[in-house]
C-alpha positions in Angstrom: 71.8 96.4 101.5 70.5 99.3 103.2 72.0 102.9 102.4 73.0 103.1 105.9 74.7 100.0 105.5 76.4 101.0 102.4 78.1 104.0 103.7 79.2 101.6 106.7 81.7 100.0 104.4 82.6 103.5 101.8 83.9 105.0 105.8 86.1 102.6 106.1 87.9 104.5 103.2 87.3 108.0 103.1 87.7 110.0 106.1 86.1 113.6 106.9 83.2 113.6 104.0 80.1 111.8 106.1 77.8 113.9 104.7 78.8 113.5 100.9 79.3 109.6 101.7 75.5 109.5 102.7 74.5 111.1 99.3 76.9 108.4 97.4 75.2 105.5 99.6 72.0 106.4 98.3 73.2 106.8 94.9 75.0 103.6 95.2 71.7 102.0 96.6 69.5 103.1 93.7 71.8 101.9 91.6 71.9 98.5 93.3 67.8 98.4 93.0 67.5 99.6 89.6 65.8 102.5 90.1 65.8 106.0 88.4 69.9 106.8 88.6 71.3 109.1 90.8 74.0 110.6 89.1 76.7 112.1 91.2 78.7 115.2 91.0 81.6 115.8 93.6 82.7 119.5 93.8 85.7 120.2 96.1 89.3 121.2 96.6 92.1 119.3 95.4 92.9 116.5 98.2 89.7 116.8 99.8 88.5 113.0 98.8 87.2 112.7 95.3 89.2 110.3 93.7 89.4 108.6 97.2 85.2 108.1 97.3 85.7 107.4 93.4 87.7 104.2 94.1 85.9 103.4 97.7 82.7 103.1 95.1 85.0 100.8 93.0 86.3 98.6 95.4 82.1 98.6 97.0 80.9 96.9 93.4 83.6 94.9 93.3 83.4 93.1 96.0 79.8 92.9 96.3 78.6 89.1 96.0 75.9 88.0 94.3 76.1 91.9 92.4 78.5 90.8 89.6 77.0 93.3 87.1 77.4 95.8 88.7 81.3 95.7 89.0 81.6 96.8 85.6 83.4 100.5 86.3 85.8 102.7 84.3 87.6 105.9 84.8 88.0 108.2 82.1 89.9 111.5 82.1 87.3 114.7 81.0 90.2 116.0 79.1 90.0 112.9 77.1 86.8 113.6 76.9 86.6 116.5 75.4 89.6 115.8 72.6 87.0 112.8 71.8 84.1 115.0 71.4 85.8 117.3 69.2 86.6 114.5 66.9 82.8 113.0 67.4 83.8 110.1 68.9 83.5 110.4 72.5 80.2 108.7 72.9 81.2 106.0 71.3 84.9 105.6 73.2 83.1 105.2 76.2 80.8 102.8 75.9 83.2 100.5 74.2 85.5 101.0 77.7 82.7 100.0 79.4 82.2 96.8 77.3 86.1 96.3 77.2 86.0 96.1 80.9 83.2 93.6 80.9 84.7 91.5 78.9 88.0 91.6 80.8 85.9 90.6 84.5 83.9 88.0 82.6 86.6 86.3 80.3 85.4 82.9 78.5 81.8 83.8 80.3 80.7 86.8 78.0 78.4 85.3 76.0 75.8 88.1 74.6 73.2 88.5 76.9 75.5 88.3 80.1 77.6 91.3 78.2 75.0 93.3 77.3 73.8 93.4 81.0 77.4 94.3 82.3 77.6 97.1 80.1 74.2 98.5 80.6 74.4 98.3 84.2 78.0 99.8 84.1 79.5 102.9 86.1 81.5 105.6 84.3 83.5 107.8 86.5 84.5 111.3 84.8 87.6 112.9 86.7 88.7 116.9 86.2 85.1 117.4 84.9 85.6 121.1 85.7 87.9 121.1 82.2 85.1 120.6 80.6 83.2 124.0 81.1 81.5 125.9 78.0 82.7 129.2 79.3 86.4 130.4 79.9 87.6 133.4 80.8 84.2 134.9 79.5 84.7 133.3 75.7 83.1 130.5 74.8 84.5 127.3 75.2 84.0 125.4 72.1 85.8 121.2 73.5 83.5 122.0 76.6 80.3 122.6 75.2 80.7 119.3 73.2 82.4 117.6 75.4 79.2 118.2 77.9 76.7 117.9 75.3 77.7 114.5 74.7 78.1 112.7 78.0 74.5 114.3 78.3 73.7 111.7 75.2 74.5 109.2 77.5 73.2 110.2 80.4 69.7 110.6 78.5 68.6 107.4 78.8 69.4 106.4 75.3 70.2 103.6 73.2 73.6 103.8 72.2 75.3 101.5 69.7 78.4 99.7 70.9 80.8 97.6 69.3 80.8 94.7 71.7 82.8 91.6 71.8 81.4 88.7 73.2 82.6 85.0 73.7 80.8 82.1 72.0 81.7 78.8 70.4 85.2 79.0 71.7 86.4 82.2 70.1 85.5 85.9 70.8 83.3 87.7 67.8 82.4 91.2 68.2 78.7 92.5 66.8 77.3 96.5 66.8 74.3 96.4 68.9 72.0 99.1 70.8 72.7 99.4 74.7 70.1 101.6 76.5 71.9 103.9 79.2 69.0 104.1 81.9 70.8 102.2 84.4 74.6 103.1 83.9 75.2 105.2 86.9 77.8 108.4 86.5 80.1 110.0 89.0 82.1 113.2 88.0 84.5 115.0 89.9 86.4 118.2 90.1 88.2 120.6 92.0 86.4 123.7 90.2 89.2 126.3 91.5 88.2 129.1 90.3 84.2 128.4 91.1 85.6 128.8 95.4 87.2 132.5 94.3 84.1 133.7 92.5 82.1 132.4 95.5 84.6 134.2 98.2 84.1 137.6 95.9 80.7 137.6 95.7 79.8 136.7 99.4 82.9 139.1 100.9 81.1 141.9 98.6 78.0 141.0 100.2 79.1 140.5 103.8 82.8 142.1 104.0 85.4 140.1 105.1 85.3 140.3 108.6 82.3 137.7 108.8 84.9 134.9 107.9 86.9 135.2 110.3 86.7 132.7 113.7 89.3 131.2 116.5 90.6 128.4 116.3 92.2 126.4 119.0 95.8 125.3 118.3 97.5 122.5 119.7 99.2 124.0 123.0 95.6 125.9 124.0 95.7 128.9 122.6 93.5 130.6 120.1 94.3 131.4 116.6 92.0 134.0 114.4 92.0 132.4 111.1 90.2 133.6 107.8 87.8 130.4 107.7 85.3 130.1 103.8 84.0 127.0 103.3 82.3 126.8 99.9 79.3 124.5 100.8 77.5 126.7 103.0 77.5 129.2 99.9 77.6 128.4 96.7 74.4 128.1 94.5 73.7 126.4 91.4 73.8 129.7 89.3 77.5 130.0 90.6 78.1 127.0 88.8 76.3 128.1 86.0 78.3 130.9 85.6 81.3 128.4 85.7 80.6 127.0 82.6 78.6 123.6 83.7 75.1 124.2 81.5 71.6 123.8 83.0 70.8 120.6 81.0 74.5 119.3 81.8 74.0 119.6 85.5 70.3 118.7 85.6 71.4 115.3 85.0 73.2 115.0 88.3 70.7 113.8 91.1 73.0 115.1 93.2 76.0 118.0 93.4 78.0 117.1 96.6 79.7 119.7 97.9 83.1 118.4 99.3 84.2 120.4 103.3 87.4 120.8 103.7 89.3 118.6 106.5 89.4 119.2 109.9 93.1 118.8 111.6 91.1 115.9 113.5 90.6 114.4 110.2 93.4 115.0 108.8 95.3 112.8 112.0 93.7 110.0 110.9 94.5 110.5 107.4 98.0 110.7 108.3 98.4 107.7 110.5 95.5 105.0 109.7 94.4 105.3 105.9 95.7 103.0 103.5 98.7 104.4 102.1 98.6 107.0 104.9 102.2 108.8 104.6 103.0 107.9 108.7 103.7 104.1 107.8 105.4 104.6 104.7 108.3 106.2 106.7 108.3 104.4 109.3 108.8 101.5 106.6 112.0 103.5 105.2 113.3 104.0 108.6 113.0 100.6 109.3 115.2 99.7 106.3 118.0 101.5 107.9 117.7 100.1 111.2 115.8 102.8 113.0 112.7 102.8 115.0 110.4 106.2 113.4 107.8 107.4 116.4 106.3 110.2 117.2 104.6 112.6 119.6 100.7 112.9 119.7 101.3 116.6 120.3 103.6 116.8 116.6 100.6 114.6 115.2 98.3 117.2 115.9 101.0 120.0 115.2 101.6 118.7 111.7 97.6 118.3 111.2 96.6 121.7 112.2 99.6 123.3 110.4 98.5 121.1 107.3 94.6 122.0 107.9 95.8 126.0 107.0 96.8 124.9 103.9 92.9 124.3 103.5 92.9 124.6 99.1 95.2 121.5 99.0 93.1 119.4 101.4 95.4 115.7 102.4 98.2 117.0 100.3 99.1 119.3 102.9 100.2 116.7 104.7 102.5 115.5 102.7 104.0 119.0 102.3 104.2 119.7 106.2 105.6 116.1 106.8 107.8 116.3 103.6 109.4 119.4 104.8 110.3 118.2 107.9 111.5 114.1 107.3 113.1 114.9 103.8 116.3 116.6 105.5 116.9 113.7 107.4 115.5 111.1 104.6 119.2 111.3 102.8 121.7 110.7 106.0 119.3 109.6 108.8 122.2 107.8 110.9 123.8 111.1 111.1 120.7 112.6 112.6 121.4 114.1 115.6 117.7 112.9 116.9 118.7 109.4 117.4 119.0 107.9 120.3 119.4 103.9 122.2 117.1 103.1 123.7 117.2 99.0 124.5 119.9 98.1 122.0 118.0 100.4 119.4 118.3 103.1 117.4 115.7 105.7 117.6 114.6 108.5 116.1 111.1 110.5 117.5 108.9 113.4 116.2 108.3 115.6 118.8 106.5 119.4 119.1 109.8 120.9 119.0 110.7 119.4 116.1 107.8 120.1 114.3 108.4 123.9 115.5 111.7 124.0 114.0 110.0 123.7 110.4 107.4 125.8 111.4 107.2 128.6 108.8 107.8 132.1 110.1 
């Protein structure tokens, strides 16, 4: 597979993050080839798509044929992580995840050799990696700096003994033995919150304010002047640095992806076509109670746009927007003054005006 071709199947799961899809295709790629591993790092705000591209990699190496082992993948908290650390055992914690989980995907087939390339060939996904910064609130950070000194063990390149179980003679037997970590690919994630206000401070001290404003069209035509900082088009790797992620800790990472926020555009599609997109869900509960749930292409965008304002809790906007306005009707909804018949059926459609009613301010 080509990398192209690669981030023709992660799009089919993550919407509005082309650019950091492109960078995890390649990644993806040289893992598939066995070349020098391209670590990834995914900085953005909460909803934005990190755990979503985490789990579109996932479901990719799983389903790949004739790439078995590859598909072994684990997630792992960096809270954990650091609480392992602390205790000297995180190293060692992960690895044997990795070679749980190959044993688990090859059941009565893991003799040794076909485990020990499973494991070495494994993917480790770190979420809330941000937690695990050496600096806070200008003291150091004791759990960070070790938790980040040793996942950079791992991602050294070095051999790492494992406790590994493998399957021979009709029983399982476990035996300590040294797996090298060249070709175990890791992806981290995190929101980094507070790395997007000391961004915003020191480009408004540089700039002023007034440089981040723009106008934005709304849904009935107008123009809206909105306060508009997206942290990709300024952040450096000092800023992170100064976070509390160390030089040799991020030096590991072929690439820092910078996640955008969403787009109202994007967000639509989020809302309506994703899997477990919130749009079917309730039409699935209104269904249960006899009524037919449609709406409006102009509340789609409404809810969207009002949703995209909300830009620091990216796709969980939607779910406060649309929450707002379907949870008051959720408890009673044959009550609802909204429903109508229509061809011997009840039903109840989201329109603009309803949308407006809910409309803060």
């Amino acid at each position: 597979m080509t990398p192209k071709e690669i981030f023709a199947i992660l799009s089919r799961d993550v919407i509005g993050q082309d650019q950091a899809l492109k960078n995890m295709a390649v990644a993806i790629y040289k893992h598939l080839i066995e070349h020098s591993v391209g670590n990834v790092l995914l900085i953005g705000n909460s909803g934005t798509g990190k755990t979503t591209i985490m789990r579109a990699a996932e479901r990719f190496f799983l389903q790949a044929k004739g790439r078995e082992k590859f598909s072994t993948i684990i997630r792992i908290n960096a809270n954990l992580v650091a609480d392992l650390a602390s205790r000297g055992t995180q190293s060692n914690i992960v690895m044997e995840r990795l070679a749980r989980q190959a044993a688990n995907i090859l059941g009565e087939k893991a003799d040794f050799e076909t485990m020990r390339d499973y494991v070495s060939h494994g993917i480790v996904c770190v979420d809330e990696v941000d937690k695990i910064r050496a600096v806070v609130g200008g003291e150091p950070n004791v759990k960070g700096i070790v938790a980040q000194d040793s996942l950079l063990t791992l991602m050294e390149n070095e051999n790492v003994q494992v406790e590994m179980p493998y399957f021979e003679a009709g029983k399982w037997h476990t035996v300590m033995t040294p797996i090298n970590t060249a070709h175990i690919l890791f992806v981290a994630g995190g929101a980094f919150e507070e790395l997007y206000d000391q961004v915003f401070h020191r480009m408004t001290k540089k700039l002023g304010p007034d440089k981040f404003y723009r106008l934005i069209p709304r849904a009935d035509g107008s123009l809206d002047r909105v306060f508009f900082f997206e942290l990709s088009r300024h952040v450096q790797q000092e800023d992170i640095f100064a976070y509390g992620m160390t030089p040799q800790f991020l030096s590991r990472f072929d690439s820092v992806i910078m996640l955008g926020d969403l787009s109202a555009s994007s967000l639509v599609r989020i809302f309506k076509d994703t899997a477990g997109a919130i749009w079917p869900i309730a039409v699935d509960y209104f269904r249960h109670a006899g009524i037919t749930l449609t709406i409006t292409d102009e509340a789609t965008s409404l809810i969207a746009e009002m949703a995209s304002k909300k830009y620091r809790l990216g796709a969980r906007a939607l779910r406060e927007v649309f929450g707002t306005i379907i949870k008051s009707i959720e408890f009673d909804p044959l009550a609802s003054e909204m429903i109508r018949e229509q061809d011997g059926q009840r039903v109840l459609e989201i329109t603009r005006e309803v949308v407006e009613s809910f409309r803060p301010g």
